[in-house]
Kinemage of the C-alpha trace (Angstrom):
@kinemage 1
@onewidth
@group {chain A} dominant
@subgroup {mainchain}
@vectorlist {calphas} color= white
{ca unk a 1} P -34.671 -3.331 12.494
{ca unk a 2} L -33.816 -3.393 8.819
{ca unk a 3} L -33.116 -6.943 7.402
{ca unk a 4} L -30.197 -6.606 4.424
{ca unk a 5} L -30.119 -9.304 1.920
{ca unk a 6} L -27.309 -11.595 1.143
{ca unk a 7} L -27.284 -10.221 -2.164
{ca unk a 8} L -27.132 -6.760 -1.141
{ca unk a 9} L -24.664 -6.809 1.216
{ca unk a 10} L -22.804 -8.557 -1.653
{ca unk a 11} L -23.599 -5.980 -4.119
{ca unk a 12} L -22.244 -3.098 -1.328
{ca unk a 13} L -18.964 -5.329 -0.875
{ca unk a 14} L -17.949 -5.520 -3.972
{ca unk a 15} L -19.043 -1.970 -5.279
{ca unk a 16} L -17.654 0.302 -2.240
{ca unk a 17} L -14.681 -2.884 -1.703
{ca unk a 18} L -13.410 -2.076 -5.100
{ca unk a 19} L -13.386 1.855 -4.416
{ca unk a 20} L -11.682 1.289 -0.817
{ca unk a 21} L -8.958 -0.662 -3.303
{ca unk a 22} L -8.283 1.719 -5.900
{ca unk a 23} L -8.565 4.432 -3.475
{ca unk a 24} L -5.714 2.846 -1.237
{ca unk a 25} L -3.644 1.534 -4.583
{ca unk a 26} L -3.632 5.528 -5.500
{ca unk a 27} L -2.754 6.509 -2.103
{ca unk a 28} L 0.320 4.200 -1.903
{ca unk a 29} L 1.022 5.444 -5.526
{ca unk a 30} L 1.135 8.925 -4.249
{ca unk a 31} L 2.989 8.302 -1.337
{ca unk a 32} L 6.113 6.272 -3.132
{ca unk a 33} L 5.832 9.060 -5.579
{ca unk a 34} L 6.149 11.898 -3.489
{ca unk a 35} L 9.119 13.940 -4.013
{ca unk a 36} L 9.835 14.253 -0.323
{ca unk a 37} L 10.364 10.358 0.143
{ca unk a 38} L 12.986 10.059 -2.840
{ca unk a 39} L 16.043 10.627 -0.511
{ca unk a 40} L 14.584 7.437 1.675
{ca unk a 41} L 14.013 5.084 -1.176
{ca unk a 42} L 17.321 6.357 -2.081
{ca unk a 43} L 19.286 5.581 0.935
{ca unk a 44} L 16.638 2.183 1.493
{ca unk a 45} L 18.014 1.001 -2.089
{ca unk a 46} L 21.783 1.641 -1.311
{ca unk a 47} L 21.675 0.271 2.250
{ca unk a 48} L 21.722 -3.177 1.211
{ca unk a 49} L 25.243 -2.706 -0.404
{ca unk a 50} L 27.001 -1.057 2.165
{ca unk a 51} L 30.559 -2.817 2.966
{ca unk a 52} L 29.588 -2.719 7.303
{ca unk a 53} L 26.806 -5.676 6.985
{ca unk a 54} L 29.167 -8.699 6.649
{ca unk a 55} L 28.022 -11.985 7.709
{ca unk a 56} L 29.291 -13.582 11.054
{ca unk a 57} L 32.654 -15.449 10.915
């Protein structure tokens, strides 16, 4: 069996750990982006104002 160093296993976390983040920060990017989701974020934004969410009397 192979015996990995502290330090390498370090290295490997924080080289491929950074990718995995900027590779999910794009992937959000894209999705919020996405010209498909607009009506959503839309209706998500607006929702919050609508006159039917009073509070309890």
């Amino acid at each position: 069996m192979m015996d990995i160093g502290h330090s390498a296993l370090v290295g490997f976390a924080k080289s491929y750990g950074l990718f995995y983040l900027i590779a999910f920060s794009v992937a959000v990017l894209v999705y919020t982006y996405w010209p498909s989701n607009k009506k959503r974020f839309d209706r998500a934004s607006k929702s919050i104002l609508d006159d039917e969410d009073k509070p309890c009397p």
